[in-house]
Backbone as a printed PyTorch tensor [residue, N CA C, xyz], in Angstrom:
tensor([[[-42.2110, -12.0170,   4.4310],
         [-41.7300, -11.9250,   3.0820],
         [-40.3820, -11.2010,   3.0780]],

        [[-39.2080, -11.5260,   2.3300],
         [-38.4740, -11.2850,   2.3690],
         [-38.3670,  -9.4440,   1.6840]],

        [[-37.3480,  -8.8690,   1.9930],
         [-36.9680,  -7.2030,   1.0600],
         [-36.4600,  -7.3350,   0.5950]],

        [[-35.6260,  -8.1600,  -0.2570],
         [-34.6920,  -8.1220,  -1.3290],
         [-34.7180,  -7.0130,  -2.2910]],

        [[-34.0720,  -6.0030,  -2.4360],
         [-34.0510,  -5.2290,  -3.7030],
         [-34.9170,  -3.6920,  -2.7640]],

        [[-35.3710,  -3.6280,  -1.4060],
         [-35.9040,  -2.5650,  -1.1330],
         [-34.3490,  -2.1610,  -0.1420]],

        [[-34.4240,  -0.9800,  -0.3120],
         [-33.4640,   0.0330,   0.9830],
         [-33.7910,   0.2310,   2.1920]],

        [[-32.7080,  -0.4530,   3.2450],
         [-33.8780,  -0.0720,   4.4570],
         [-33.4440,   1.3890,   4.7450]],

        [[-33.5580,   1.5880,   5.5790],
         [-33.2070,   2.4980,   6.4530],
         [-32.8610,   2.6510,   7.5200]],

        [[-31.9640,   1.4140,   8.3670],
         [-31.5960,   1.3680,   9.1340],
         [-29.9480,   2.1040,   9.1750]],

        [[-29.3520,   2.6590,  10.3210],
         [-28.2460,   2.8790,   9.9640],
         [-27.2470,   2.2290,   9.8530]],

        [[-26.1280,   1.9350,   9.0680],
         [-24.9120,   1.0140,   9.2910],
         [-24.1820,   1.1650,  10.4380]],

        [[-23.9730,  -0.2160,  10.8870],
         [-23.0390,  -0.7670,  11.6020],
         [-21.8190,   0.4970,  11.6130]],

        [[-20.9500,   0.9360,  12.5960],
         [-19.5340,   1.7040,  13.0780],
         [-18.6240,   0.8890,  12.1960]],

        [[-17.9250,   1.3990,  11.8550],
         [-16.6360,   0.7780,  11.4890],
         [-15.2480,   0.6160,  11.3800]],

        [[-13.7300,   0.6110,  10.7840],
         [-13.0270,   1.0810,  11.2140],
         [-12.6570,   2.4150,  10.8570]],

        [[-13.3820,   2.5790,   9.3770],
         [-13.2910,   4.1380,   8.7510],
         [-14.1810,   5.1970,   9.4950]],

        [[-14.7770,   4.9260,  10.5780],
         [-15.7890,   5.3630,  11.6260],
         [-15.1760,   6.4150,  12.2760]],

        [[-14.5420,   5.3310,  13.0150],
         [-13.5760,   5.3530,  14.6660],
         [-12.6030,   6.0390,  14.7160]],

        [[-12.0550,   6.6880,  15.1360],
         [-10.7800,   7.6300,  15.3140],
         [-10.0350,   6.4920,  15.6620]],

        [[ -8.7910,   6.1760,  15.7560],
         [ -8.4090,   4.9470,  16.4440],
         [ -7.4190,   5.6970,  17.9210]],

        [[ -7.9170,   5.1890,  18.7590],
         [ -7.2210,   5.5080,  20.2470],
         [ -6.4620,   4.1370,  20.7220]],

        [[ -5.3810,   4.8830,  21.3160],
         [ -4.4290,   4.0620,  22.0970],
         [ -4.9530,   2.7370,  22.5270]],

        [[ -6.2540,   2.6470,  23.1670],
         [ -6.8380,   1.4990,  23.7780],
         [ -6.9770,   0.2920,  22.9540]],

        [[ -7.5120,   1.5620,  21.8170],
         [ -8.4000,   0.4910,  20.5110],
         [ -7.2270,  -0.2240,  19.7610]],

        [[ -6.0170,   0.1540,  19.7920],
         [ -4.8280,  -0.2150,  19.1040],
         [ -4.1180,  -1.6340,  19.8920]],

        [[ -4.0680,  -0.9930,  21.2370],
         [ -3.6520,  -1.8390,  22.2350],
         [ -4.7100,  -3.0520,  22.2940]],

        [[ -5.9260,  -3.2060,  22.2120],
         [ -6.7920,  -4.4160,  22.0850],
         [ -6.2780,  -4.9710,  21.1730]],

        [[ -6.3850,  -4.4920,  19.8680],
         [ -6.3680,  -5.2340,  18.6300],
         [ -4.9270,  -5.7710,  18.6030]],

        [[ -3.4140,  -4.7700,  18.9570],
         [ -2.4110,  -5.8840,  19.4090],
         [ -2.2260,  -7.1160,  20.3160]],

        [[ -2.9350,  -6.4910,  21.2650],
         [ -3.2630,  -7.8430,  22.3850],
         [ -4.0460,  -9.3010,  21.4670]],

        [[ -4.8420,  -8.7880,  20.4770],
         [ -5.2060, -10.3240,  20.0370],
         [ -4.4010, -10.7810,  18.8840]],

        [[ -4.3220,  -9.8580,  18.0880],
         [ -2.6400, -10.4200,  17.3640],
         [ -1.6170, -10.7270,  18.3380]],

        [[ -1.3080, -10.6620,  19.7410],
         [ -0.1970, -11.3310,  19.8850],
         [ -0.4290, -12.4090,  20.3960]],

        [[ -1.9030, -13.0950,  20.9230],
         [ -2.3490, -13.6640,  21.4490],
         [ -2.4840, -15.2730,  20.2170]],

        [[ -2.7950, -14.4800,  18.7630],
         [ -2.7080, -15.8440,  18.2530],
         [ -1.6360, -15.6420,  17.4270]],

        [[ -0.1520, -15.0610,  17.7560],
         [  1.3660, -15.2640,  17.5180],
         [  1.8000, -16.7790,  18.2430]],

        [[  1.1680, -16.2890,  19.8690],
         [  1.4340, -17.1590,  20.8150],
         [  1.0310, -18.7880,  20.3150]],

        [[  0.2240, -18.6560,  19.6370],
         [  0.0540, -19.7010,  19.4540],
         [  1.3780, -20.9160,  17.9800]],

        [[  1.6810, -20.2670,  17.2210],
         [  2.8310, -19.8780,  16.4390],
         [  3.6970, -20.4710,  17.3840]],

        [[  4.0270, -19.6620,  18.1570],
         [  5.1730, -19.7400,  18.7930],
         [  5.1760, -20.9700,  19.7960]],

        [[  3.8690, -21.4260,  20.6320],
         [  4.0710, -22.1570,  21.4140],
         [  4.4040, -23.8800,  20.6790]],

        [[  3.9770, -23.9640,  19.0700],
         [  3.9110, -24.5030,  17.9750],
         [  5.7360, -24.7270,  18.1410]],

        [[  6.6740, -23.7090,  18.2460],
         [  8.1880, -23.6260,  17.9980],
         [  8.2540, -24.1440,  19.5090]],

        [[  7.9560, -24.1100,  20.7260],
         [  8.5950, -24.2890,  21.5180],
         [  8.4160, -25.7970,  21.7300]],

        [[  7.2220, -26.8150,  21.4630],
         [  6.6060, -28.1830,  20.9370],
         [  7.9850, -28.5000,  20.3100]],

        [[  8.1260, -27.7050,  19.1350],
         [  9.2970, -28.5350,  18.2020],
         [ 10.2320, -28.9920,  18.7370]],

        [[ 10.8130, -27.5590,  19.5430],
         [ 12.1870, -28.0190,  20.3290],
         [ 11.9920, -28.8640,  21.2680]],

        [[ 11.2480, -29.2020,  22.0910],
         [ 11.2650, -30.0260,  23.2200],
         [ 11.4460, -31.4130,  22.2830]],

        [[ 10.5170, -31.4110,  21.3230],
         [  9.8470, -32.8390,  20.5020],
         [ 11.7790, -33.4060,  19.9520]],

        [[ 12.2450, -32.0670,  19.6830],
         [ 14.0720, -32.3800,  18.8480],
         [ 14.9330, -32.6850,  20.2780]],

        [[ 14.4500, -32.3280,  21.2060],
         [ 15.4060, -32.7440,  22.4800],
         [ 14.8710, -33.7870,  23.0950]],

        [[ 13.9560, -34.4640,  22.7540],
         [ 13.5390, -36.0670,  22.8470],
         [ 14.0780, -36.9310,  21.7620]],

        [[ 14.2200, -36.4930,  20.6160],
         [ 14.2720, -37.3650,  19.3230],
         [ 15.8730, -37.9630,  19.5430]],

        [[ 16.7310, -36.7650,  20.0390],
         [ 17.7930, -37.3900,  20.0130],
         [ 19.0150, -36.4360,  19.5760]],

        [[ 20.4500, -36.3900,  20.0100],
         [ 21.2500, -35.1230,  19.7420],
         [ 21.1420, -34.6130,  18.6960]],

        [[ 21.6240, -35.4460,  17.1150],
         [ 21.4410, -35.1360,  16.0280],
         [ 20.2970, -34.0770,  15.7460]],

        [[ 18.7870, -34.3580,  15.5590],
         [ 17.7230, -33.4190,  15.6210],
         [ 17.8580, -32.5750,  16.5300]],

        [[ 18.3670, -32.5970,  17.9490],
         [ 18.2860, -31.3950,  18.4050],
         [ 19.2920, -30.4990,  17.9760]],

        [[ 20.1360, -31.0030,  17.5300],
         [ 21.3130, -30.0360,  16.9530],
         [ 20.6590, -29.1980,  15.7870]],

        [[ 19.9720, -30.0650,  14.7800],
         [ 19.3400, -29.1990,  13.5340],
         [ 18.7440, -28.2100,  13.9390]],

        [[ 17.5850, -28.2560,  14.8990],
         [ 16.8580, -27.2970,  15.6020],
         [ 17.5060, -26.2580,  15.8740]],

        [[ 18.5830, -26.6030,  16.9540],
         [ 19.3800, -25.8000,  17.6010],
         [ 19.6000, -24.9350,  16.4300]],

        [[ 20.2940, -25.3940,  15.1480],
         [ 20.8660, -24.8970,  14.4930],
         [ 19.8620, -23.5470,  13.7180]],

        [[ 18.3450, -24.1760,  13.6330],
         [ 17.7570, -23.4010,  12.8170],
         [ 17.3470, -22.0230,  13.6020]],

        [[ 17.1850, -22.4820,  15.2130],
         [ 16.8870, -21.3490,  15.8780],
         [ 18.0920, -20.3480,  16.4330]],

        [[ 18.9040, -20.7650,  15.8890],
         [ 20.4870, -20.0100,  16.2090],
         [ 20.9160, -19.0600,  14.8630]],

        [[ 20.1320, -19.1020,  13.7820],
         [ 20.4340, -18.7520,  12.7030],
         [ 19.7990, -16.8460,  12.9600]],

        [[ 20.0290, -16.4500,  11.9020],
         [ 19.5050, -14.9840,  12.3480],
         [ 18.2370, -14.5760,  12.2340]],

        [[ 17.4590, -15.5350,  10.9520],
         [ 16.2300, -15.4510,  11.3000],
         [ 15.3250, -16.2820,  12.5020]],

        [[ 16.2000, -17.2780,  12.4710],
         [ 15.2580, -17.7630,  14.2340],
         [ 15.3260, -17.2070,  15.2460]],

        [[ 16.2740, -16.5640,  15.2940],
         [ 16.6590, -15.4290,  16.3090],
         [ 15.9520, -14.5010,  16.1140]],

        [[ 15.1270, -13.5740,  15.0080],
         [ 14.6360, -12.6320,  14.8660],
         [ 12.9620, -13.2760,  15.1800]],

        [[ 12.6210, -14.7070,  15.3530],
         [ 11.0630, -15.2730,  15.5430],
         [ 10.9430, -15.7020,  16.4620]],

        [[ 12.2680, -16.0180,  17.4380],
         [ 12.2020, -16.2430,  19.2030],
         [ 12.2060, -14.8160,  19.3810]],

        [[ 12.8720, -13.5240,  18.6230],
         [ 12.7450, -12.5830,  19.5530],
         [ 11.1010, -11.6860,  19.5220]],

        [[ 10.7320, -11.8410,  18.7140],
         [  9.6590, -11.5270,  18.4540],
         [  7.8850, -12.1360,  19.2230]],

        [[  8.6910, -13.9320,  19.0280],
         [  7.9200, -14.7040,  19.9410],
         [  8.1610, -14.2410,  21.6840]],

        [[  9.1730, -13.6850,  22.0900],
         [  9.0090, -13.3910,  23.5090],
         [  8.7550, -12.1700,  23.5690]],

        [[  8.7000, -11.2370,  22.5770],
         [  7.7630,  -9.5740,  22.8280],
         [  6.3170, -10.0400,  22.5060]],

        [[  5.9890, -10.8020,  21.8370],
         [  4.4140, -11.6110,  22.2580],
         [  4.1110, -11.9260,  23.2720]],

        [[  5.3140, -12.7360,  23.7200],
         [  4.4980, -13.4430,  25.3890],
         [  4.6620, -12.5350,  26.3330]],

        [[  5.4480, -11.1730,  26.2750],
         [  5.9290, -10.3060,  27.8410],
         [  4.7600,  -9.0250,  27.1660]],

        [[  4.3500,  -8.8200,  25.6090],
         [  3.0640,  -8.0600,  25.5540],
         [  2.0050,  -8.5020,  26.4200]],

        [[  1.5770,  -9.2990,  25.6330],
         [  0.2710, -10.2180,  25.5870],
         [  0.1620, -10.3240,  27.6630]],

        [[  0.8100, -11.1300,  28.0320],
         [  1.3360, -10.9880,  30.0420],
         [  1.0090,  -9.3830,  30.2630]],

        [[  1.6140,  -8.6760,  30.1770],
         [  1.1820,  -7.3270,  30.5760],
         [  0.2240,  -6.6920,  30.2180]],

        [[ -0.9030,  -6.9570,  29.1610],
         [ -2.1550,  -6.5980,  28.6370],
         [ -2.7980,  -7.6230,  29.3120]],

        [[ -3.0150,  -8.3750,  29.8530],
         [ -3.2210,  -9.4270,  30.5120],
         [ -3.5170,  -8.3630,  32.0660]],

        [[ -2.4140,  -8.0200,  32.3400],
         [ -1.8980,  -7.3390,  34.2710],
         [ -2.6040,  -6.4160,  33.8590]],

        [[ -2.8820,  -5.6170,  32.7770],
         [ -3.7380,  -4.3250,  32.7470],
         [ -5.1630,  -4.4220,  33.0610]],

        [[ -5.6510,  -5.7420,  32.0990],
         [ -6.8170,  -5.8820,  32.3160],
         [ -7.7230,  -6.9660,  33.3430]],

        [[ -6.8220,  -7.2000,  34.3550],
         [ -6.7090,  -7.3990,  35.5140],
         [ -6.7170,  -6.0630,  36.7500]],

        [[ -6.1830,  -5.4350,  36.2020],
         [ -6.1620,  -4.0960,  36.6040],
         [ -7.8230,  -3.5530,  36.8300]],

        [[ -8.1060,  -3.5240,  35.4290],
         [ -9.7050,  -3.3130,  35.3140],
         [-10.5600,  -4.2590,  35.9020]],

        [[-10.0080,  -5.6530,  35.8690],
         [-11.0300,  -6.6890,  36.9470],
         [-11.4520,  -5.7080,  37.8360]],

        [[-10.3820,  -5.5350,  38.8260],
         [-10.4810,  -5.0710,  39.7920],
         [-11.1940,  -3.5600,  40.0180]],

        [[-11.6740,  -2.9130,  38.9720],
         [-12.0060,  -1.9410,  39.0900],
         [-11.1740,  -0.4900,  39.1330]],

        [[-10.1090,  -0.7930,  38.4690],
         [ -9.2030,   0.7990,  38.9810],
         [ -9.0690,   0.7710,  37.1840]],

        [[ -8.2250,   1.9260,  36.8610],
         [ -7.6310,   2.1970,  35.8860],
         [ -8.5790,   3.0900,  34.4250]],

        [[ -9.7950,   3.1990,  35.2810],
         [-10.8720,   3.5030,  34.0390],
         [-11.0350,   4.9720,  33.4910]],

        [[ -9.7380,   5.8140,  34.4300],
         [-10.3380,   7.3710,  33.9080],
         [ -9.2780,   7.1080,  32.7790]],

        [[ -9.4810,   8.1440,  31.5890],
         [ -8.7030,   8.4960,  30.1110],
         [ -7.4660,   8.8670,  30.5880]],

        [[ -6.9970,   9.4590,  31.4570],
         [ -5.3870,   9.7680,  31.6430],
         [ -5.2730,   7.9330,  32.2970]],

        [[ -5.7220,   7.0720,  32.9740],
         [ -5.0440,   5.9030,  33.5590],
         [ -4.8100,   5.0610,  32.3760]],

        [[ -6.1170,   4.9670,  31.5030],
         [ -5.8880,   4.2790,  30.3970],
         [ -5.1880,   4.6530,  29.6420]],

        [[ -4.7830,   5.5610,  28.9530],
         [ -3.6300,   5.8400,  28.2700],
         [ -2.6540,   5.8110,  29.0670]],

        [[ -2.1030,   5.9620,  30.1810],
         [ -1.0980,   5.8680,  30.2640],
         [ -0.3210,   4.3550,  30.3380]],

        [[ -1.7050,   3.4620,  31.0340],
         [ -1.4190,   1.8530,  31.2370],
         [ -1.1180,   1.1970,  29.4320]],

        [[ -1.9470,   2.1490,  28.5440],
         [ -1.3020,   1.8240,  27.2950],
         [ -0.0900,   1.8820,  26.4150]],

        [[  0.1450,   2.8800,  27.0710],
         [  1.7590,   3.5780,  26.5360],
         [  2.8960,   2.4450,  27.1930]],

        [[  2.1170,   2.6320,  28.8320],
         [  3.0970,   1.4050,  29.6180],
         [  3.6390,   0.3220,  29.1180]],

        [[  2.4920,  -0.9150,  28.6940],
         [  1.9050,  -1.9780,  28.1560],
         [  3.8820,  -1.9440,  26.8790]],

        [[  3.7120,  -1.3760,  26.7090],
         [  3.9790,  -1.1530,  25.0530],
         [  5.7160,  -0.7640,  25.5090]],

        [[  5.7670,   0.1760,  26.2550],
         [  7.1360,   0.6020,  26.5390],
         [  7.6440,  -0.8310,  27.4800]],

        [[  6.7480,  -1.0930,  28.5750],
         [  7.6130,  -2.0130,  29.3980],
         [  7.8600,  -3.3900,  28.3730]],

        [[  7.2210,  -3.6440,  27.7390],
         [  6.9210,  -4.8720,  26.9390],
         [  8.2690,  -5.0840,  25.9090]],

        [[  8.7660,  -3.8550,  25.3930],
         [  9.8010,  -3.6560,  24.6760],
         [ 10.9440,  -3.4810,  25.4500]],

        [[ 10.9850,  -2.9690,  27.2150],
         [ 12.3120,  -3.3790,  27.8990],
         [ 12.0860,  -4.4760,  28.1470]],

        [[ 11.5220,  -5.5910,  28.7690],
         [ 11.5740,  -6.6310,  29.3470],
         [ 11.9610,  -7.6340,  28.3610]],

        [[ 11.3880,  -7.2830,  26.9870],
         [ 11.5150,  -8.5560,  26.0610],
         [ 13.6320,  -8.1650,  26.0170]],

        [[ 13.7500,  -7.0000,  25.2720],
         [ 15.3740,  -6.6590,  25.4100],
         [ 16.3580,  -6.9360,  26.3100]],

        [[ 15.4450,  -6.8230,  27.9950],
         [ 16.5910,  -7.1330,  29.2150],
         [ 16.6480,  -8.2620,  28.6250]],

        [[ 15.5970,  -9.5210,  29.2660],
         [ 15.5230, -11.0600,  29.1150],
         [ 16.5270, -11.2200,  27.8760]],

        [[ 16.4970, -10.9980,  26.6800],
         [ 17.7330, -11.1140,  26.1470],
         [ 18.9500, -10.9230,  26.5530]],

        [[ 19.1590, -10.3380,  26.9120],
         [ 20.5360,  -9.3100,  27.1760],
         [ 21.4670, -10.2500,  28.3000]],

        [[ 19.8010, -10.5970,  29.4790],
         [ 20.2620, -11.6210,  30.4050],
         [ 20.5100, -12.4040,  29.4460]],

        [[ 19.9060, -13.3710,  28.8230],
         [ 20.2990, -14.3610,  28.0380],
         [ 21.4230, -14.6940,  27.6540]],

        [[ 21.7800, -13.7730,  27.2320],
         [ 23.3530, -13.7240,  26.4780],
         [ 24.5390, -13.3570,  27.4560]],

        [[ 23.9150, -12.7720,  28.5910],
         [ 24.9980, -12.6240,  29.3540],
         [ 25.0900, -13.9830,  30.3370]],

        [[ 24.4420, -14.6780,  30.8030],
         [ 24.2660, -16.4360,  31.5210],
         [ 25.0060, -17.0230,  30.1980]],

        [[ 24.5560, -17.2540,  28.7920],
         [ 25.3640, -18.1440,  28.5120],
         [ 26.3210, -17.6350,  28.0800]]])
């Protein structure tokens, strides 16, 4: 028979008003937001290939839209997704393997994650602009 209308007494579920939030727990939850960015983005990189088949004209529009300052600000964003997301990836590969599990490794592989993720996406630009 169903309880409808009685109180149990079981305790509730943790939640996020629970949890203290730690570096790790932050770093997961970015890792899957950037994970379905990637998907977004791999959506933009489809386009362009699809405008550099269609023919100069369309690829020029493209060109044009991703040359503008906001396409520039959603490729740059789309490649601090893919060089995050890759290095949260190497971390937890890291843990495959069994290393990285005391509280000073994990925080620090988190801080890492996050700092290297923000030079690499900046060099790769920087190269960028300096090749063409």
């Amino acid at each position: 028979m169903s309880d409808v209308g009685i109180k149990n007494n079981r305790p509730l579920s943790p939640h996020l008003q629970i949890y203290k939030p730690i570096m790790t727990m932050v770093m997961s939850i970015v890792h899957r937001i950037t994970g379905g960015a990637l998907y977004f983005g791999t959506i933009l990189v489809a386009w362009w290939l699809v405008a550099a088949a269609a023919g100069p004209d369309y690829f020029a529009l493209v060109n044009d839209i991703y040359g503008s300052i906001l396409g520039r600000l959603v490729l740059f964003g789309f490649t601090w997704a893919l060089v995050h997301h890759m290095l949260g990836g190497l971390r937890h590969f890291v843990w495959d393997m069994g290393y990285g599990f005391g509280r000073e490794a994990r925080e620090w592989m988190a801080k890492a994650t996050i700092v290297a993720s923000v030079v690499v996406t900046v060099l790769l630009w920087v190269v960028g602009y300096a090749v063409r």
